[in-house]
N, CA, C, O and CB atoms as a CASP TS submission, in Angstrom:
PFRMAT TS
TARGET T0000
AUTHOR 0000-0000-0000
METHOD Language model
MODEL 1
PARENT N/A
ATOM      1  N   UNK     1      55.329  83.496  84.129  1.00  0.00           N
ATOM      2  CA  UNK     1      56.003  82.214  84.286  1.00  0.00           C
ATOM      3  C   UNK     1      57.264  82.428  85.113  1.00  0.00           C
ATOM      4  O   UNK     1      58.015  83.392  84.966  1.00  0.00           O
ATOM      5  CB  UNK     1      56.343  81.580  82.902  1.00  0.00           C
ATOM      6  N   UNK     2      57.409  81.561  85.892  1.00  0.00           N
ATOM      7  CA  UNK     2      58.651  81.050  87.153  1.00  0.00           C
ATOM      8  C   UNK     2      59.218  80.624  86.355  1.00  0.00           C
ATOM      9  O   UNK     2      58.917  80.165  85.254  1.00  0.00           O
ATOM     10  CB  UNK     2      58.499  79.995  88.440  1.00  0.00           C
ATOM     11  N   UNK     3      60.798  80.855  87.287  1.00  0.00           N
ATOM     12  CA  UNK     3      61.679  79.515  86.772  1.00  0.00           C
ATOM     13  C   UNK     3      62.096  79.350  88.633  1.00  0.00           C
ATOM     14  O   UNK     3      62.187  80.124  89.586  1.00  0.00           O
ATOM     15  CB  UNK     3      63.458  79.923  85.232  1.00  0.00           C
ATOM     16  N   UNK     4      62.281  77.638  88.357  1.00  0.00           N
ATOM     17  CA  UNK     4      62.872  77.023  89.508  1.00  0.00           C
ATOM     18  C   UNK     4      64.179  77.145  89.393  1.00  0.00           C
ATOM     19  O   UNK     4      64.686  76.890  88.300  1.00  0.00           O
ATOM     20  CB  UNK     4      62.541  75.693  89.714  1.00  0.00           C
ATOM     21  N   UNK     5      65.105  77.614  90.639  1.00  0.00           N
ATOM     22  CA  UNK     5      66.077  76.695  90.860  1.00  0.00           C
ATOM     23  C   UNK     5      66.534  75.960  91.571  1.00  0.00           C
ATOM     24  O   UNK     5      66.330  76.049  92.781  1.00  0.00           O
ATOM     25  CB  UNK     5      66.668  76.914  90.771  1.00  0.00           C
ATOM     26  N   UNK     6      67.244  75.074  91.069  1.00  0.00           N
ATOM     27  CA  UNK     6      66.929  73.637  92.703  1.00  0.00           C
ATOM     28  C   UNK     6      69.148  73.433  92.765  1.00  0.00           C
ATOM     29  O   UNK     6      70.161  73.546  92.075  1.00  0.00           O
ATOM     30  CB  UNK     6      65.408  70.807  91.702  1.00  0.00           C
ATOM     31  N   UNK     7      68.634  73.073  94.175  1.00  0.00           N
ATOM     32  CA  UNK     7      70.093  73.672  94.376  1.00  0.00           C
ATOM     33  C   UNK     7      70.539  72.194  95.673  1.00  0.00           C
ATOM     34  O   UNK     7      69.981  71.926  96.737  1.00  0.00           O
ATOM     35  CB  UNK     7      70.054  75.863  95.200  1.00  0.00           C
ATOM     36  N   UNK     8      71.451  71.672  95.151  1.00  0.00           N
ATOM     37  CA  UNK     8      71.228  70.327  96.011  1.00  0.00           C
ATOM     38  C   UNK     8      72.305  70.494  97.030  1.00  0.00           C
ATOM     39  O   UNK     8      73.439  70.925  96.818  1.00  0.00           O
ATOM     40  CB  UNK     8      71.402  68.799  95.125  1.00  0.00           C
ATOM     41  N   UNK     9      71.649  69.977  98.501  1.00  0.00           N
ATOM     42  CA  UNK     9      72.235  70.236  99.690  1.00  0.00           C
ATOM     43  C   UNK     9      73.354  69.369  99.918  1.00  0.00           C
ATOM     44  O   UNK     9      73.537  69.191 101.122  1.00  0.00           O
ATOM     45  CB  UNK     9      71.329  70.154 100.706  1.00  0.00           C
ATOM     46  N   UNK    10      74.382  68.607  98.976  1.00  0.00           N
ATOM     47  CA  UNK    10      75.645  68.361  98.819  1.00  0.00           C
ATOM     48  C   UNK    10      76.659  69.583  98.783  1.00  0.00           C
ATOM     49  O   UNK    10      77.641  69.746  99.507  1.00  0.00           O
ATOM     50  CB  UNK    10      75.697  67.625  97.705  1.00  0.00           C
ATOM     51  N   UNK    11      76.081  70.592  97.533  1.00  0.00           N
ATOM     52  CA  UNK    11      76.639  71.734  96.848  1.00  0.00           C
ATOM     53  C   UNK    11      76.614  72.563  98.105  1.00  0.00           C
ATOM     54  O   UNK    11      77.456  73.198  98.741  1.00  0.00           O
ATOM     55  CB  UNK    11      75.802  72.334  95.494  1.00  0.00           C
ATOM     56  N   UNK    12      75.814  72.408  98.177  1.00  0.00           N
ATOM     57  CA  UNK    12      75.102  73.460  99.935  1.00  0.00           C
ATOM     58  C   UNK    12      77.056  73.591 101.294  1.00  0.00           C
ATOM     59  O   UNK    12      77.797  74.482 101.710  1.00  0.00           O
ATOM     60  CB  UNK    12      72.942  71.419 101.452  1.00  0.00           C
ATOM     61  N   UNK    13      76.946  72.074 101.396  1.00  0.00           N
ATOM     62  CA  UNK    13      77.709  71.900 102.284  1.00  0.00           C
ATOM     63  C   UNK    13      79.308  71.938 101.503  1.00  0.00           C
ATOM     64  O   UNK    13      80.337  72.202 102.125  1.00  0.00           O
ATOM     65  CB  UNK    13      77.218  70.606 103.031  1.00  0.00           C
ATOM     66  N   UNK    14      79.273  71.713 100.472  1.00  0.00           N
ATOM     67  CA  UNK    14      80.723  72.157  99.938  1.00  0.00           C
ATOM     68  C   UNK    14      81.000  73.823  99.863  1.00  0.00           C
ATOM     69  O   UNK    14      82.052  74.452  99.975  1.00  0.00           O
ATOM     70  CB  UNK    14      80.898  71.530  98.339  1.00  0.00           C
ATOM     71  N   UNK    15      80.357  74.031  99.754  1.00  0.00           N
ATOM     72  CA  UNK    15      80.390  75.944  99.970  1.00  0.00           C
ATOM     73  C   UNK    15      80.403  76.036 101.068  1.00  0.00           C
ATOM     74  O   UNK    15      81.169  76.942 101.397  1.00  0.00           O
ATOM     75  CB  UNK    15      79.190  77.001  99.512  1.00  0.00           C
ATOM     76  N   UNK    16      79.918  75.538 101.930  1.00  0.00           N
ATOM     77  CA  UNK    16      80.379  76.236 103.496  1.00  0.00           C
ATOM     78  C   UNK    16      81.691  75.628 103.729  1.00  0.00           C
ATOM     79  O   UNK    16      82.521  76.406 104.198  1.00  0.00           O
ATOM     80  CB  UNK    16      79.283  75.827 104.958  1.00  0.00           C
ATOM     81  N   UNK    17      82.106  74.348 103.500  1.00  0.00           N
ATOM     82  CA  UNK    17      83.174  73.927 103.997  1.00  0.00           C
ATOM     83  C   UNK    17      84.195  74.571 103.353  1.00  0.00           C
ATOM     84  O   UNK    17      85.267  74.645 103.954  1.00  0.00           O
ATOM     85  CB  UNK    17      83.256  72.642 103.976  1.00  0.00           C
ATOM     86  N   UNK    18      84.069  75.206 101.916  1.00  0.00           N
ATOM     87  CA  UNK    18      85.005  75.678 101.850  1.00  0.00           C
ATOM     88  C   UNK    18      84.986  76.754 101.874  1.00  0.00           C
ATOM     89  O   UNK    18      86.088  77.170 101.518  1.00  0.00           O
ATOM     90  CB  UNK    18      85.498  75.377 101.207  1.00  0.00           C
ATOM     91  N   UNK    19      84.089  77.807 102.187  1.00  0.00           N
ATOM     92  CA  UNK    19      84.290  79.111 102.694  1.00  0.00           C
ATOM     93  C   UNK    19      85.167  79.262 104.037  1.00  0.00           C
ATOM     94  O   UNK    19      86.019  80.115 104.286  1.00  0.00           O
ATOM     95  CB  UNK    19      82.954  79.668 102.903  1.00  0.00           C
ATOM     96  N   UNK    20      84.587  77.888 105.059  1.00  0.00           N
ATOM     97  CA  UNK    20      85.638  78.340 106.606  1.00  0.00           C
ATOM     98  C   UNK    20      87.280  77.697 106.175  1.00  0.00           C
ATOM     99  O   UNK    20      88.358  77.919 106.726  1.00  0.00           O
ATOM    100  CB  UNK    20      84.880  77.200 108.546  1.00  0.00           C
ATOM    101  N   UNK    21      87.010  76.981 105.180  1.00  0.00           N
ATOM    102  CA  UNK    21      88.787  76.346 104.943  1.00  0.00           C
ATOM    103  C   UNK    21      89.201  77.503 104.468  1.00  0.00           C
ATOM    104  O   UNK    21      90.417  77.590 104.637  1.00  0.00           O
ATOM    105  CB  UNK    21      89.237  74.926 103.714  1.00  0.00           C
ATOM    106  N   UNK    22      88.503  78.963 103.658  1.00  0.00           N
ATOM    107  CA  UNK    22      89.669  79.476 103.427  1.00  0.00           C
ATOM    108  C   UNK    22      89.579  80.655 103.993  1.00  0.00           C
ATOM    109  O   UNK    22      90.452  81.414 103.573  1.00  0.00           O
ATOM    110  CB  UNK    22      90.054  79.503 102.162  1.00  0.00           C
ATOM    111  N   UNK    23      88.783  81.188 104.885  1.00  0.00           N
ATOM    112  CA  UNK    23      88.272  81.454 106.557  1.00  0.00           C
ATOM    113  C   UNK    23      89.776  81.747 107.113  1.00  0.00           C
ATOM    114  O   UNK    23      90.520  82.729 107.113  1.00  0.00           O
ATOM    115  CB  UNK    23      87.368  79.816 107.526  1.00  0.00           C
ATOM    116  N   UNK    24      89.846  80.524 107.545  1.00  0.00           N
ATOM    117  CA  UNK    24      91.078  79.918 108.888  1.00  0.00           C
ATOM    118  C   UNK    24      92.591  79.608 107.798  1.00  0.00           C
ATOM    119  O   UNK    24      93.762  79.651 108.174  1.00  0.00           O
ATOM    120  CB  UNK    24      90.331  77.775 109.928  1.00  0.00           C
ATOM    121  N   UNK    25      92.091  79.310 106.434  1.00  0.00           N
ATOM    122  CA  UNK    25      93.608  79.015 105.896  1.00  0.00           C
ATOM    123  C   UNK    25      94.012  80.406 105.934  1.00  0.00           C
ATOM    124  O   UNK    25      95.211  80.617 106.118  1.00  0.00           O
ATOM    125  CB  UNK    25      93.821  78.256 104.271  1.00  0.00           C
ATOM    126  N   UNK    26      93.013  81.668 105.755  1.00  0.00           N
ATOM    127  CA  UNK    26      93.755  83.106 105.526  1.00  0.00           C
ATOM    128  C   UNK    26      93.722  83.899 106.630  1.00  0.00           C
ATOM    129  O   UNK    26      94.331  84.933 106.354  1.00  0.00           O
ATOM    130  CB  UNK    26      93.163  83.966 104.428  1.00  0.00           C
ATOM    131  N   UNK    27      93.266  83.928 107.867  1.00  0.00           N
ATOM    132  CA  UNK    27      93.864  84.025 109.146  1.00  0.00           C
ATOM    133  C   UNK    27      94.863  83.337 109.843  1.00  0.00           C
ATOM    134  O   UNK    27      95.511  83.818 110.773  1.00  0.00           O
ATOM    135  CB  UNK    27      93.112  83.952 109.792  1.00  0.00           C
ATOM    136  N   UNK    28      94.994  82.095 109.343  1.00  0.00           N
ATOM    137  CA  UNK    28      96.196  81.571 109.905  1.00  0.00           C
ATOM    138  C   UNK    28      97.517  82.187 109.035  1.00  0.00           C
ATOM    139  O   UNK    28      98.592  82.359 109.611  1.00  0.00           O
ATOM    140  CB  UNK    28      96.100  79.897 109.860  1.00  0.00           C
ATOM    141  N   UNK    29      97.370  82.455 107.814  1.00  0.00           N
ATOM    142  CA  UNK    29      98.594  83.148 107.023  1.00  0.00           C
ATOM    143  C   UNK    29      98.819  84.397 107.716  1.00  0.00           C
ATOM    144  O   UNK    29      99.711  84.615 108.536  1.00  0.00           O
ATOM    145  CB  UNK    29      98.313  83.464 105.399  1.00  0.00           C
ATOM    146  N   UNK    30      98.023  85.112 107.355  1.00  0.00           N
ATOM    147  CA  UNK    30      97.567  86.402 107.998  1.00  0.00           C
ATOM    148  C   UNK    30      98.474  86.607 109.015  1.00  0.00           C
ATOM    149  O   UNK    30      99.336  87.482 109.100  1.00  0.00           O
ATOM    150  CB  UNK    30      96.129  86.414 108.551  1.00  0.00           C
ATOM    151  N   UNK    31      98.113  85.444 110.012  1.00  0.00           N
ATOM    152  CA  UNK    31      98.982  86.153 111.568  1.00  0.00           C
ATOM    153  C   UNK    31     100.316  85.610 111.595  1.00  0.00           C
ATOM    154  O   UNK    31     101.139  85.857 112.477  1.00  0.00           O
ATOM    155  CB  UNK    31      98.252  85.653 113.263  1.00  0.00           C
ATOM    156  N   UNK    32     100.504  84.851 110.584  1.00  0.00           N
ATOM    157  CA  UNK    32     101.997  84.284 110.320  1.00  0.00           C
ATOM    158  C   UNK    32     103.379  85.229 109.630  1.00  0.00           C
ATOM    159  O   UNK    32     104.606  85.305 109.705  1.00  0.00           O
ATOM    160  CB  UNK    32     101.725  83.062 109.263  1.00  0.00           C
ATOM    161  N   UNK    33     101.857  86.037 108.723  1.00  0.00           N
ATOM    162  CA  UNK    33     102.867  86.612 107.793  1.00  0.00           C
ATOM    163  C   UNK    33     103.256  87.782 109.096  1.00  0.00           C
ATOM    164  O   UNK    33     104.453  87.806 109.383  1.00  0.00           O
ATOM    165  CB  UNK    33     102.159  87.284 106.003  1.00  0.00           C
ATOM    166  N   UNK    34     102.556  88.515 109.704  1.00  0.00           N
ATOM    167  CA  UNK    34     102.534  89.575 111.130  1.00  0.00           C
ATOM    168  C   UNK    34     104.047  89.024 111.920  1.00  0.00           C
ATOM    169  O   UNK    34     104.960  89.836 112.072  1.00  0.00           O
ATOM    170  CB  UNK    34     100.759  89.208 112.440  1.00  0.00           C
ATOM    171  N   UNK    35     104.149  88.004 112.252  1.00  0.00           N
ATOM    172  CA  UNK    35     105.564  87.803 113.221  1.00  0.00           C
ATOM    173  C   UNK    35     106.581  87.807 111.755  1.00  0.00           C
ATOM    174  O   UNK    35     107.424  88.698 111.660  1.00  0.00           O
ATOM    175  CB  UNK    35     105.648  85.903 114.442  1.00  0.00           C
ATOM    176  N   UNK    36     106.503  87.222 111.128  1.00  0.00           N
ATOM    177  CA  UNK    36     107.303  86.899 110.040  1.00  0.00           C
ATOM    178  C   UNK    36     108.566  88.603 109.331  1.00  0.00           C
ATOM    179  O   UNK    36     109.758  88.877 109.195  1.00  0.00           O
ATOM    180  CB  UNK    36     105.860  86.266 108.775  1.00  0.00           C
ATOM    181  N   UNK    37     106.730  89.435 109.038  1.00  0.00           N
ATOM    182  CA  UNK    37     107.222  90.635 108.266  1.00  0.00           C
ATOM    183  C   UNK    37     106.392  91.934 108.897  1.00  0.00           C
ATOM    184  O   UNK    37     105.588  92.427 108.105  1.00  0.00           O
ATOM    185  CB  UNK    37     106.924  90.422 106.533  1.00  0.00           C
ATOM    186  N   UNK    38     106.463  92.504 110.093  1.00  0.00           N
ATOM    187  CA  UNK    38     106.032  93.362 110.760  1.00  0.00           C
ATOM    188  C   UNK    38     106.174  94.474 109.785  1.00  0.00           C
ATOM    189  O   UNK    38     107.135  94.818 109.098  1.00  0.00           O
ATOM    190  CB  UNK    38     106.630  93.437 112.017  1.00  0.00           C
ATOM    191  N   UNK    39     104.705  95.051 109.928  1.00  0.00           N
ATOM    192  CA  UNK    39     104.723  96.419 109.123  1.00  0.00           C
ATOM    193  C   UNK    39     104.665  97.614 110.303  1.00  0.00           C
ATOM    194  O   UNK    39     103.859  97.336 111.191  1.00  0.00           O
ATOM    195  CB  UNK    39     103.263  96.534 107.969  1.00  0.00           C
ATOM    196  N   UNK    40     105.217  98.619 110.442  1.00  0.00           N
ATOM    197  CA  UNK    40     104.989  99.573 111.332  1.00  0.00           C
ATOM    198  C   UNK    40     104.891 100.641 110.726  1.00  0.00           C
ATOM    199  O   UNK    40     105.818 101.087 110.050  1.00  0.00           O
ATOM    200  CB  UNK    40     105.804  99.670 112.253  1.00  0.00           C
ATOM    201  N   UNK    41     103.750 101.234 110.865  1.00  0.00           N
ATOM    202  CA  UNK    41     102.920 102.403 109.996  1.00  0.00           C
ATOM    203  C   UNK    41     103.391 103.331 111.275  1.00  0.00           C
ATOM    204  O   UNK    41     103.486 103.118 112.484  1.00  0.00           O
ATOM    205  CB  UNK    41     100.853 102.186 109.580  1.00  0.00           C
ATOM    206  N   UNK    42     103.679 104.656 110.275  1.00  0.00           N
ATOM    207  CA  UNK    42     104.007 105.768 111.377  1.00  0.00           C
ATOM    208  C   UNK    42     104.593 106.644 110.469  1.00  0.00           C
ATOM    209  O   UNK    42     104.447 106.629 109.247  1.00  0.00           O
ATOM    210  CB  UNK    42     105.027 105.377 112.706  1.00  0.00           C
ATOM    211  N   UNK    43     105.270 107.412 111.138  1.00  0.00           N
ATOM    212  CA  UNK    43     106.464 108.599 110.079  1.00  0.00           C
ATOM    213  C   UNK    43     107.735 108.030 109.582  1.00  0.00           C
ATOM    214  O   UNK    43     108.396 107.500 110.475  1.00  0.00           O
ATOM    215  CB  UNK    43     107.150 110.021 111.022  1.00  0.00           C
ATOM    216  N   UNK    44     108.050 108.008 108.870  1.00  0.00           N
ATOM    217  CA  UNK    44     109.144 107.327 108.428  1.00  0.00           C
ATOM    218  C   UNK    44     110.055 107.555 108.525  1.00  0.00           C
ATOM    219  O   UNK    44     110.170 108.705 108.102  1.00  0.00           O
ATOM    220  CB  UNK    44     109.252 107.113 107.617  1.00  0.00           C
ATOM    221  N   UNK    45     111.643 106.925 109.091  1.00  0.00           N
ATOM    222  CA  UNK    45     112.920 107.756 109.592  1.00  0.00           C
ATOM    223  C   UNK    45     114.091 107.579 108.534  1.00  0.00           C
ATOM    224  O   UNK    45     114.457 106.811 107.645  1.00  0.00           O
ATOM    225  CB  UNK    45     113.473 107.194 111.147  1.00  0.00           C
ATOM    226  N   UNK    46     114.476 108.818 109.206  1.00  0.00           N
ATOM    227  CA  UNK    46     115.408 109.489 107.722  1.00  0.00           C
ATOM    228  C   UNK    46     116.053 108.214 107.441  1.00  0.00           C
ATOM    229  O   UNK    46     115.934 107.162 108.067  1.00  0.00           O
ATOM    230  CB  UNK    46     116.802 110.965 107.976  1.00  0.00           C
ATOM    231  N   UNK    47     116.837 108.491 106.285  1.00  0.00           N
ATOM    232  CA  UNK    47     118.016 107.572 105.746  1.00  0.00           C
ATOM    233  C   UNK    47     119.155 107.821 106.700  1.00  0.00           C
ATOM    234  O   UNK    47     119.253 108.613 107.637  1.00  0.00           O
ATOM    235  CB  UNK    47     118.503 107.929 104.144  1.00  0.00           C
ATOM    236  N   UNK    48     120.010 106.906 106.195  1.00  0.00           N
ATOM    237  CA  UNK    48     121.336 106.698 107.683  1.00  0.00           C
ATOM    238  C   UNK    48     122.315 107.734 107.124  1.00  0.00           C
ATOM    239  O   UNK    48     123.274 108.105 107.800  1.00  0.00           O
ATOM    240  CB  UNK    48     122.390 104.740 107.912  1.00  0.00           C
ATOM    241  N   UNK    49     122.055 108.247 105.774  1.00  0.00           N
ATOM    242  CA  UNK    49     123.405 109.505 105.634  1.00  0.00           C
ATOM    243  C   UNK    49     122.896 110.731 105.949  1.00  0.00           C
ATOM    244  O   UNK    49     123.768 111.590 106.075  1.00  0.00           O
ATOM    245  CB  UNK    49     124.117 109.763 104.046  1.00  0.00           C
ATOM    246  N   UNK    50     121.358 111.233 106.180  1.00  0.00           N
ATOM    247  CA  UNK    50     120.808 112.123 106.204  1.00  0.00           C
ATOM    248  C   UNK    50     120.978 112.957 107.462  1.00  0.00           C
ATOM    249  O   UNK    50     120.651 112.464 108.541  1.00  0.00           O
ATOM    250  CB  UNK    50     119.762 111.772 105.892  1.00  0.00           C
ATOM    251  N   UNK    51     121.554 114.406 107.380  1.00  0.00           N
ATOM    252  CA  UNK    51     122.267 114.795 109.202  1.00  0.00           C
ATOM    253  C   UNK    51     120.725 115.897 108.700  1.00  0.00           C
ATOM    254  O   UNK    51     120.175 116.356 107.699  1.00  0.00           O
ATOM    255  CB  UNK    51     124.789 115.850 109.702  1.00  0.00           C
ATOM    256  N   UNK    52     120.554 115.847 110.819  1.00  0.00           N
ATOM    257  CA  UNK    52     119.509 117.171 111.193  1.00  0.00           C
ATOM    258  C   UNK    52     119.662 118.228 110.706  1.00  0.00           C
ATOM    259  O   UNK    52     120.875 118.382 110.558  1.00  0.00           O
ATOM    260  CB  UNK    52     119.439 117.615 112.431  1.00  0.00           C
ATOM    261  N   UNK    53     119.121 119.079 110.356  1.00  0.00           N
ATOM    262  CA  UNK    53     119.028 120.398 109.993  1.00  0.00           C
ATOM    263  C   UNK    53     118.216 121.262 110.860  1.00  0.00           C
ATOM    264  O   UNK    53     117.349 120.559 111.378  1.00  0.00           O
ATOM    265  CB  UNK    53     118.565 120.460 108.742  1.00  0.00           C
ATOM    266  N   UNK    54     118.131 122.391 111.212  1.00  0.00           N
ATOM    267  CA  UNK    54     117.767 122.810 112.635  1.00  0.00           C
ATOM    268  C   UNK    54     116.827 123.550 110.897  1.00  0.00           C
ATOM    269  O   UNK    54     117.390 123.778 109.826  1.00  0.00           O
ATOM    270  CB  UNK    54     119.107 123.796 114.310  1.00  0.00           C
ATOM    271  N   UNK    55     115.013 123.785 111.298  1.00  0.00           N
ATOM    272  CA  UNK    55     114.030 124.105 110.366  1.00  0.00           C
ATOM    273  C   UNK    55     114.083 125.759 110.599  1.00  0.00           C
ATOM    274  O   UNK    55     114.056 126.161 111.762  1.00  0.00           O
ATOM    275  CB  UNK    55     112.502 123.289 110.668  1.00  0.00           C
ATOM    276  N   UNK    56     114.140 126.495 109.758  1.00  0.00           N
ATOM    277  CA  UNK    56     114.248 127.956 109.548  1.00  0.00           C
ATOM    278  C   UNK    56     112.931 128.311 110.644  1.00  0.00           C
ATOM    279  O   UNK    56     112.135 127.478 111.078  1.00  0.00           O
ATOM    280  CB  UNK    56     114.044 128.502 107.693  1.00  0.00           C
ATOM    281  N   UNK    57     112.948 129.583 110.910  1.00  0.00           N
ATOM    282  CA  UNK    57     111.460 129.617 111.653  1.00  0.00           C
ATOM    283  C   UNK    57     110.426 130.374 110.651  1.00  0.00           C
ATOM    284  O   UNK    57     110.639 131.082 109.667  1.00  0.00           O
ATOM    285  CB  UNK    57     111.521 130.544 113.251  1.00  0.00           C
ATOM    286  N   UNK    58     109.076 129.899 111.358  1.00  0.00           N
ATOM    287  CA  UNK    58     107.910 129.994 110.441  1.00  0.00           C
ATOM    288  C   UNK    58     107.787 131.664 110.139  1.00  0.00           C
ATOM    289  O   UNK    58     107.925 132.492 111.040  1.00  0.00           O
ATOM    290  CB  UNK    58     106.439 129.285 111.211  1.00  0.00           C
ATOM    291  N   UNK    59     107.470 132.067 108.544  1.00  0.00           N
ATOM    292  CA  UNK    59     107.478 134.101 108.859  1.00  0.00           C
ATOM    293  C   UNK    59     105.963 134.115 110.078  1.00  0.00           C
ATOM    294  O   UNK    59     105.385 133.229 110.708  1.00  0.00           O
ATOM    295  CB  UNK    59     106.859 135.534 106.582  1.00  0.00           C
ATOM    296  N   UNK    60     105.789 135.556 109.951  1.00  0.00           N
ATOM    297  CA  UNK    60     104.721 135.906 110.965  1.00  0.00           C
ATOM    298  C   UNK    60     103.633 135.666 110.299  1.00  0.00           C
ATOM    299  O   UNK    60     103.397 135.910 109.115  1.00  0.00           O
ATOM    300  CB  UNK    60     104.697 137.291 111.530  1.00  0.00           C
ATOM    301  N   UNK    61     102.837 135.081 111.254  1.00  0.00           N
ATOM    302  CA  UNK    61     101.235 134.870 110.333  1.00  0.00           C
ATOM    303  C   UNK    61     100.263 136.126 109.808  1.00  0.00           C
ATOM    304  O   UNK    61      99.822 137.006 110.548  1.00  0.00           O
ATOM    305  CB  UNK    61     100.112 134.037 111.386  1.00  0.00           C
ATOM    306  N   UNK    62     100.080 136.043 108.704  1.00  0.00           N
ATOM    307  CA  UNK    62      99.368 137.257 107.448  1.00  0.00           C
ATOM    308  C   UNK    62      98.311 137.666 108.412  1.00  0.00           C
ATOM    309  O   UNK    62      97.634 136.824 109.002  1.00  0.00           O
ATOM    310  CB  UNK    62      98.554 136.552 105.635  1.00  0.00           C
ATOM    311  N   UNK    63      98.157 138.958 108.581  1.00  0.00           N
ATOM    312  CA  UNK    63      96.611 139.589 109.328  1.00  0.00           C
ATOM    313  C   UNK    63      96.374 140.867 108.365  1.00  0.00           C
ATOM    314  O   UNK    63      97.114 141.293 107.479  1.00  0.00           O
ATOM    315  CB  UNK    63      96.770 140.226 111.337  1.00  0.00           C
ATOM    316  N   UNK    64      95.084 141.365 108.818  1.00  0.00           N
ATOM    317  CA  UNK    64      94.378 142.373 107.809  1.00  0.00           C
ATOM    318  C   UNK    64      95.272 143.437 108.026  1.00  0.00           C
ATOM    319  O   UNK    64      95.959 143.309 109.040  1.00  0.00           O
ATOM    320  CB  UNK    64      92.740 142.808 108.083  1.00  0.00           C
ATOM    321  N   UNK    65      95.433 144.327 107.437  1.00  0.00           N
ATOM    322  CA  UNK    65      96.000 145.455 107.149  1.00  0.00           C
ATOM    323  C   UNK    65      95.157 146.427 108.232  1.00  0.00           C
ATOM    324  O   UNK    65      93.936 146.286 108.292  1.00  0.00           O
ATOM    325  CB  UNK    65      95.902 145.786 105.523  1.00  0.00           C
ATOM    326  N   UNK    66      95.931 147.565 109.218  1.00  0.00           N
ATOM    327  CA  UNK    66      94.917 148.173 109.892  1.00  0.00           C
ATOM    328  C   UNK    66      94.843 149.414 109.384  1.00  0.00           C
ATOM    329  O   UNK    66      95.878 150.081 109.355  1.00  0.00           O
ATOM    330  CB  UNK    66      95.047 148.176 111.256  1.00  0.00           C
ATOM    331  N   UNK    67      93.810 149.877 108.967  1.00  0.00           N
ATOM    332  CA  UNK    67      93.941 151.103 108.187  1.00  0.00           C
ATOM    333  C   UNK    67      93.160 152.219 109.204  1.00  0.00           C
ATOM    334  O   UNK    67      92.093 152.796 108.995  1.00  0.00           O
ATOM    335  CB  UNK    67      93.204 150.919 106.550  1.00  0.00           C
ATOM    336  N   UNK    68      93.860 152.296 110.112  1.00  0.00           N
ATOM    337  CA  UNK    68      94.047 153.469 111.236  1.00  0.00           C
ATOM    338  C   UNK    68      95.164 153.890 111.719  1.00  0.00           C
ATOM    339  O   UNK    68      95.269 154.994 112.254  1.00  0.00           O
ATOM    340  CB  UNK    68      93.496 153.228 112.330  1.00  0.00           C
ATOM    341  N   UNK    69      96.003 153.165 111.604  1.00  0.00           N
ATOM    342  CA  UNK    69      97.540 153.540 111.329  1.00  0.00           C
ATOM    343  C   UNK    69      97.639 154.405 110.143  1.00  0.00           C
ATOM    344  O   UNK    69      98.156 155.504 110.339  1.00  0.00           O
ATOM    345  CB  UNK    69      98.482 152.239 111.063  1.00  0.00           C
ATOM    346  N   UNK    70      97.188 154.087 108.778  1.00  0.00           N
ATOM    347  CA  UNK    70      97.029 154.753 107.706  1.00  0.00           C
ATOM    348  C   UNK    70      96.703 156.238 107.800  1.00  0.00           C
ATOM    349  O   UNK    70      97.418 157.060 107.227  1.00  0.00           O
ATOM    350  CB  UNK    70      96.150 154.116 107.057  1.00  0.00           C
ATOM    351  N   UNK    71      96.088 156.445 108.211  1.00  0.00           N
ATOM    352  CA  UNK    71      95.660 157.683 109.013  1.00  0.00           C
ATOM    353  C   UNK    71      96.223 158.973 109.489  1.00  0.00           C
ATOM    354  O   UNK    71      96.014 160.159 109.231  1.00  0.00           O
ATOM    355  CB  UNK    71      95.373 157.306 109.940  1.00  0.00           C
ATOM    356  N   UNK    72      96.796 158.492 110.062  1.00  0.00           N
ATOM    357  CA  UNK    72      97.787 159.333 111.162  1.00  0.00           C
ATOM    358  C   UNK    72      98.914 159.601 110.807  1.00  0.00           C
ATOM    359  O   UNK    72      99.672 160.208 111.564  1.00  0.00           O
ATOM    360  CB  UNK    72      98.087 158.737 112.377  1.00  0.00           C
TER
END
């Protein structure tokens, strides 16, 4: 046994109309809120009391031990 469901093409057209009303109501916010409150993704810059510090240098990079030097 089926079951029907019947689905009336009033309901039909209120779901689309209001899928694009809130479509265009949330792209139109969207690009409003963009001039309004610009986000700029990137690295983030220091605080205004924070002075440069020149970065220690990196030690020497770890390699195998040569064990022919050992040797001799």
């Amino acid at each position: 046994m089926g079951m029907v469901v019947v689905i009336s093409l009033p309901l039909i057209f209120l779901c689309l109309i209001l899928g694009f009303g809130c479509y265009f109501f949330g792209r139109a916010r969207g690009r409003r809120d963009v001039y309004t409150n610009p986000q700029v993704y990137g690295m983030p810059t220091p605080p205004p009391g924070a002075a440069k510090t020149l970065s220690s240098p990196s030690p020497l990079p770890h390699s195998k031990p040569n064990f022919v030097a050992n040797n001799v």
